[in-house]
C-alpha positions as CSV (number, residue, x, y, z in Angstrom):
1,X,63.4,2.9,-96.8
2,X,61.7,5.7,-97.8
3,X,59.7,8.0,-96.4
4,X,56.4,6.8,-97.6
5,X,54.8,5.9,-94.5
6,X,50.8,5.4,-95.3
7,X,49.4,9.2,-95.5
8,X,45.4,9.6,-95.2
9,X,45.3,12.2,-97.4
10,X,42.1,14.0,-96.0
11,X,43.6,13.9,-92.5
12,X,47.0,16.1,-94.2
13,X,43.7,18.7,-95.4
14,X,43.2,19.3,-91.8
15,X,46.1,19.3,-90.5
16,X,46.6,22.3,-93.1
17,X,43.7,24.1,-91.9
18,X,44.7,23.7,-88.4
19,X,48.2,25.3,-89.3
20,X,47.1,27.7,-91.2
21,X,44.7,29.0,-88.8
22,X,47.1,28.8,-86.1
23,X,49.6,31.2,-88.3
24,X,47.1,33.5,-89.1
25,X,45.9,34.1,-85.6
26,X,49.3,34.6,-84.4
27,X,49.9,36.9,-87.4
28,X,46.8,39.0,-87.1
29,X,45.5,38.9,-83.6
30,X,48.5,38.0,-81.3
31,X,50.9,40.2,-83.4
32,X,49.1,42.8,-82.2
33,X,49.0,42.3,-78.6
34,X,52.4,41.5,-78.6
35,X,53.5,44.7,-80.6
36,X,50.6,47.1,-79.8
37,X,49.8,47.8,-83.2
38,X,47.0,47.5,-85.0
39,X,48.3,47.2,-88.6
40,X,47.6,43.5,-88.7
41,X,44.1,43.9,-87.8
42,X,42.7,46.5,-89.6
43,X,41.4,44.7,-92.6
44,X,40.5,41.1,-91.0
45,X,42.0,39.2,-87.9
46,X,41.7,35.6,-87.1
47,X,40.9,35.9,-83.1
48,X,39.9,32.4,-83.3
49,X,42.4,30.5,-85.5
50,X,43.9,29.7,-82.1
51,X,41.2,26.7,-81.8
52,X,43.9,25.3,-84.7
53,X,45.7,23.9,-82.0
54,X,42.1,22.2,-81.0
55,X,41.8,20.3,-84.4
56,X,45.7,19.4,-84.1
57,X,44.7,17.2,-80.8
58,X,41.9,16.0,-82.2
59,X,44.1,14.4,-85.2
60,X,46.2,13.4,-82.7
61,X,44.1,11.5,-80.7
62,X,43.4,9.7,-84.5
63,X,46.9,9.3,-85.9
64,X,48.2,8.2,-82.5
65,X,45.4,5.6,-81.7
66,X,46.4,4.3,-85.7
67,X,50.0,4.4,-84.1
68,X,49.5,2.5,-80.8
69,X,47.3,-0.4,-82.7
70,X,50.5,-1.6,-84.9
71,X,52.8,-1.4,-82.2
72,X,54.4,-4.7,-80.8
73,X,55.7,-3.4,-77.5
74,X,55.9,-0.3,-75.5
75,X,59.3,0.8,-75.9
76,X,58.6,0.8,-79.5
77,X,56.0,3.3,-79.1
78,X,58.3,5.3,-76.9
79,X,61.3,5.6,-79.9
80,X,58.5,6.2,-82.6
81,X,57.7,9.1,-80.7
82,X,60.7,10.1,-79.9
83,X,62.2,10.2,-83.6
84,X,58.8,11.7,-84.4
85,X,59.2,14.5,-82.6
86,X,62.5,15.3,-80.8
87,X,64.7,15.8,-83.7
88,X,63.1,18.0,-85.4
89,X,61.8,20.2,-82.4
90,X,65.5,20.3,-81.5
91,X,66.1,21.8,-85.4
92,X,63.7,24.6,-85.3
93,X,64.2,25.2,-81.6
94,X,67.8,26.2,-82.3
95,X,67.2,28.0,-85.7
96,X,64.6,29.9,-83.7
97,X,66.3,30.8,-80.8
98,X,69.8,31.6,-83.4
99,X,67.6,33.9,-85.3
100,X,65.6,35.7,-82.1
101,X,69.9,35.8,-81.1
102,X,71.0,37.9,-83.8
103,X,67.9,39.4,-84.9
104,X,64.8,39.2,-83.6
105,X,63.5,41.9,-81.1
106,X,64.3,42.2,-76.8
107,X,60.9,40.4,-76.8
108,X,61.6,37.4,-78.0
109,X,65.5,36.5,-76.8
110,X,66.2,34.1,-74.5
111,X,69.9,32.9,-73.2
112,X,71.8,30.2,-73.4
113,X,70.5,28.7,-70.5
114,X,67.0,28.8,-71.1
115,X,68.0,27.0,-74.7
116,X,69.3,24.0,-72.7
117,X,66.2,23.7,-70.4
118,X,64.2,23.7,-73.4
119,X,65.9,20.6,-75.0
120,X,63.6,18.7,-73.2
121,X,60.4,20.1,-75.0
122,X,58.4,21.2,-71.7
123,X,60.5,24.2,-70.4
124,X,57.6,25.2,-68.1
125,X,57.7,22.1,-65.8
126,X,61.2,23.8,-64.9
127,X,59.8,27.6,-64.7
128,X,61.5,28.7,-68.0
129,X,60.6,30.4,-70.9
130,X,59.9,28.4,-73.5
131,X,61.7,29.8,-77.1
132,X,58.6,29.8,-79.2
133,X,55.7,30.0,-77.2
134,X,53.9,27.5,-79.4
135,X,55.6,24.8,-77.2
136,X,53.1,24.7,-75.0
137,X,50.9,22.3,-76.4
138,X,53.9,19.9,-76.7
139,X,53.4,19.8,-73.1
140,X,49.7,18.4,-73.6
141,X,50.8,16.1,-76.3
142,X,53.3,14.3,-74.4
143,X,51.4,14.1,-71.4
144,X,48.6,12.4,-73.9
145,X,51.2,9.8,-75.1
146,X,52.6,9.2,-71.3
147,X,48.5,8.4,-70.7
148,X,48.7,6.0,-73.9
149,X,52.0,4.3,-72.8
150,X,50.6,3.7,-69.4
151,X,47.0,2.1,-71.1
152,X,49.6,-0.3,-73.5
153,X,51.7,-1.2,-70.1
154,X,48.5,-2.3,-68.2
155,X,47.5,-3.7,-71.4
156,X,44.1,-1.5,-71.6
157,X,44.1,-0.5,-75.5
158,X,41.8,-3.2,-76.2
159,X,39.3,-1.6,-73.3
160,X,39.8,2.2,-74.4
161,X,35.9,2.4,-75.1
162,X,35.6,2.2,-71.5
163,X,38.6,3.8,-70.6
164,X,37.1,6.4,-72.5
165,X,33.9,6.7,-70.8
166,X,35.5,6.5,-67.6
167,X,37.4,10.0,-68.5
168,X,34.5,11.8,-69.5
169,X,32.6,10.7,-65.8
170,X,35.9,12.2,-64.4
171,X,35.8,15.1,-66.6
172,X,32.1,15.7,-65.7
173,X,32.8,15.3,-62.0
174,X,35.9,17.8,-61.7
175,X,33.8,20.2,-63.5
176,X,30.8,19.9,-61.9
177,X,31.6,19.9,-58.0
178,X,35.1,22.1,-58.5
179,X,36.0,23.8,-61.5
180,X,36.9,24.1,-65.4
181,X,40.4,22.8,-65.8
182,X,40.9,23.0,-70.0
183,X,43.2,20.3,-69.6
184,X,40.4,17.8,-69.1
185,X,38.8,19.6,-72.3
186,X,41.8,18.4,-74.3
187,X,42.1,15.4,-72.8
188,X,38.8,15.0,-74.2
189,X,40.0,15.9,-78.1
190,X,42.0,13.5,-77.6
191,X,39.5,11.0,-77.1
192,X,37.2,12.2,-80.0
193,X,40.4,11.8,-82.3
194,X,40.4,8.0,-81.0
195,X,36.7,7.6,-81.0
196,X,36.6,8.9,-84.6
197,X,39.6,6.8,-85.5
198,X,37.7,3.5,-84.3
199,X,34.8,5.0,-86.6
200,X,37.0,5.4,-89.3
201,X,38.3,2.0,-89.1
202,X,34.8,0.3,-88.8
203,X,34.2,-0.4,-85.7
204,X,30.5,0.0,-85.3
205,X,29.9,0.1,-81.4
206,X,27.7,2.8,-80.5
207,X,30.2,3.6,-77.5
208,X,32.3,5.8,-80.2
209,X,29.5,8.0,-80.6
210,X,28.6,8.2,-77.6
211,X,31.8,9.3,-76.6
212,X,31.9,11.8,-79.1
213,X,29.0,13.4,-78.3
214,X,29.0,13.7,-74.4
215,X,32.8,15.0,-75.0
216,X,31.0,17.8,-77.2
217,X,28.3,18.5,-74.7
218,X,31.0,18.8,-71.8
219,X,33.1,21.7,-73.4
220,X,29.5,23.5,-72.5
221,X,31.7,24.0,-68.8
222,X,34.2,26.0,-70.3
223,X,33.6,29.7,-69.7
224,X,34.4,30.3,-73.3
225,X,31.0,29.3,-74.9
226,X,32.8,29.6,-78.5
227,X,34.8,26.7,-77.6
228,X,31.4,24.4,-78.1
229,X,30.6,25.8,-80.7
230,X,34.0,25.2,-83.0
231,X,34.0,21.8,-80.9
232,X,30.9,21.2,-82.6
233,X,32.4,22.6,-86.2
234,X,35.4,19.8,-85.7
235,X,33.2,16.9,-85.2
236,X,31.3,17.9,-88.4
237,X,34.3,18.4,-90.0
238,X,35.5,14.5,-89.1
239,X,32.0,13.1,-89.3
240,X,32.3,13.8,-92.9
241,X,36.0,12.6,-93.4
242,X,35.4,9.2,-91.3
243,X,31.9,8.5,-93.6
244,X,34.5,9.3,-96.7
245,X,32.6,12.5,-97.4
246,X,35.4,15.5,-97.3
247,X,36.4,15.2,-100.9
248,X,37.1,19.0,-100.3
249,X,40.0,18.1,-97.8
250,X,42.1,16.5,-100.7
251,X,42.7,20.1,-102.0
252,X,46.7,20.0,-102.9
253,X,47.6,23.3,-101.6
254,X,45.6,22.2,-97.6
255,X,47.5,18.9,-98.3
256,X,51.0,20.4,-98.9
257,X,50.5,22.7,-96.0
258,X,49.2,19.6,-93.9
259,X,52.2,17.6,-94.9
260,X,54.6,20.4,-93.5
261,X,52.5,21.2,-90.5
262,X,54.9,20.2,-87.4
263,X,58.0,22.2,-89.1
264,X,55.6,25.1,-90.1
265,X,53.9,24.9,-86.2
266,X,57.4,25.1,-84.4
267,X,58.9,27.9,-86.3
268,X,56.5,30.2,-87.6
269,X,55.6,32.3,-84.9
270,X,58.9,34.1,-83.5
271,X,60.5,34.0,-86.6
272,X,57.6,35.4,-88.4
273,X,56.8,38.4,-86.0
274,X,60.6,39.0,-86.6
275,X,60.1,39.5,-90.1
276,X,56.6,41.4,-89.5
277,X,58.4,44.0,-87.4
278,X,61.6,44.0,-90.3
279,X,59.1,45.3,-92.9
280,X,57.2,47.9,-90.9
281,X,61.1,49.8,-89.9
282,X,61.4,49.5,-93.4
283,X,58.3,51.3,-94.0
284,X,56.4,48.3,-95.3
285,X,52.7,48.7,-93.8
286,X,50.9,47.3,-96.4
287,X,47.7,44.8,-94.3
288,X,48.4,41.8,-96.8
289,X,52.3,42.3,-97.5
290,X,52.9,41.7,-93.8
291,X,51.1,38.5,-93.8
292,X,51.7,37.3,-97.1
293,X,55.4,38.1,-97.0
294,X,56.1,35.9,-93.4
295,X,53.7,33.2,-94.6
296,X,55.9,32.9,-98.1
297,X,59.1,32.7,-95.8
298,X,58.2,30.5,-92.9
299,X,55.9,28.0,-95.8
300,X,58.8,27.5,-97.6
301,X,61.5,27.1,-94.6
302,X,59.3,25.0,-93.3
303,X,59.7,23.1,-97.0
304,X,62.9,22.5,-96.4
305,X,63.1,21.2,-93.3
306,X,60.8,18.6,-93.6
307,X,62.1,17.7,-96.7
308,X,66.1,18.0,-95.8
309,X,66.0,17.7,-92.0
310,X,62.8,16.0,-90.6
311,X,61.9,13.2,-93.6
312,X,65.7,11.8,-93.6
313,X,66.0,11.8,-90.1
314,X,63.3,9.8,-89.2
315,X,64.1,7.4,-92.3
316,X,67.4,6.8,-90.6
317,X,66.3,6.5,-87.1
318,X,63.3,4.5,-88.1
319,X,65.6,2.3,-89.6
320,X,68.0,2.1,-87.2
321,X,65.1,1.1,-84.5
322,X,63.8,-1.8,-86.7
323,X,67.7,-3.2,-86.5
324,X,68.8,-2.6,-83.1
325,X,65.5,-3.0,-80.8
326,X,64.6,-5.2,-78.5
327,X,61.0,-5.6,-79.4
328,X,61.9,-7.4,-82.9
């Protein structure tokens, strides 16, 4: 079989604007406050291309919702999510920490040891380093799926309107007689990728809306005021896919980067600062050549592996699944 699993194309558009905002932040803002330098933010930084990893929960409360419908038991969902995102993350987890090895800076080395901790994907749960620290929103993505797998087990899906509701009065009350924990706010993505995913598929109660909008209105308790208000730019954003309106979103070069987004989110950060701080010893200071040049790189590494590494890999495993599990 090949890889030609159903693709909405709009939804690979923003995945490629959450990735690329995502680089560009950590190439503009957080390369400077890692390196003290402002040579990547003289012209234009992109403090808030870090909400990227806002819109990548958001489509993965969608995708995974689209997921969870089609599966036939829950161990199925376990090994699609596995092969979805184990392999790979092991692949650019040990190109990363290889590179950061041989040639990357002090900063960003870690040892052997920390290596093997990571191989689980949530280094932090065991007080280590993680060797990109992009992997800690895996962390929140598994911990979504573990609440999904739990909803299939009691058999809940079919009730996730109210489960839904039920999260946001929890969400309300934590915030509102203790504190701001963000996790609740991204637990709450989440649920606007489902309710927008129910949209999406036609399903024209109310509750959907509802959801959406009292999920918006609760990122008000953050401290961060911003985060309502790019909150509020996401859910215009999928209001116009869902109602088949974000024509713009097909645009081929947001796609490709869409369609390379996981490979491009676990490897661009380390290995890119490494090749930021390569062309300034080589006197290279230029504002655009030390984006455009680690963008180039890490874009078309990122190429590769999904195409050579992360397509075949889940072909075969998917295939191997379909023969050998249980659930069939």
């Amino acid at each position: 079989m090949k890889h030609l699993r159903l693709r909405i194309t709009e939804l690979d558009g923003l995945r490629g604007i959450a990735a690329l905002a995502v680089v560009l932040y950590h190439y503009t803002t957080r390369f400077g406050q890692k390196f003290d330098t402002n040579l990547t933010r003289t012209v234009w930084e992109f403090e808030y291309g870090r909400y990227g990893v806002d819109l990548f929960f958001i489509i993965s409360g969608f995708v995974i919702f689209m997921t969870i419908e089609k599966v036939k038991h829950p161990g199925e969902f376990i090994y699609k999510r596995f092969i979805r995102l184990y392999p790979t993350f092991w692949f650019c987890m040990a190109l990363t920490f290889f590179l950061m090895k041989y040639f990357g800076p002090a900063l960003l080395k870690r040892t052997t040891e920390e290596l093997l901790v990571n191989i689980s994907m949530v280094p932090s749960l065991f007080g280590t380093r993680a060797i990109d620290g992009v992997y800690w929103s895996l962390l929140i993505e598994l911990c979504f799926y573990g609440f999904m797998l739990l909803l299939l087990l009691l058999q809940l899906v079919p009730k996730m309107k109210y489960v839904g509701l039920a999260f946001l009065l929890f969400y309300f009350a934590v915030c509102f007689w203790h504190k701001y924990h963000p996790e609740l706010y991204y637990g709450s993505l989440f649920l606007m990728g489902i309710s927008f995913y129910k949209i999406w598929k036609g399903d024209k109660s109310w509750l959907w809306h509802l959801q959406i909008l009292v999920a918006l209105l609760l990122s008000l308790f953050s401290p961060h005021r911003i985060d309502f208000i790019v909150t509020a730019l996401f859910c215009a954003l999928f209001y116009l896919f869902v109602y088949r309106q974000a024509g713009f979103l097909r645009f081929r070069p947001l796609v490709f980067i869409g369609e390379i987004s996981y490979a491009l989110y676990l490897i661009h950060q380390h290995i890119g600062h490494t090749i930021q701080l390569w062309l300034i010893r080589e006197g290279i200071t230029n504002y655009y050549l030390l984006l455009l040049w680690p963008i180039f790189i890490m874009v078309l590494t990122a190429y590769l592996i999904t195409t050579w590494f992360e397509k075949p890999v889940i072909d075969y495993l998917s295939n191997a699944g379909k023969k050998t599990a249980l659930w069939n």
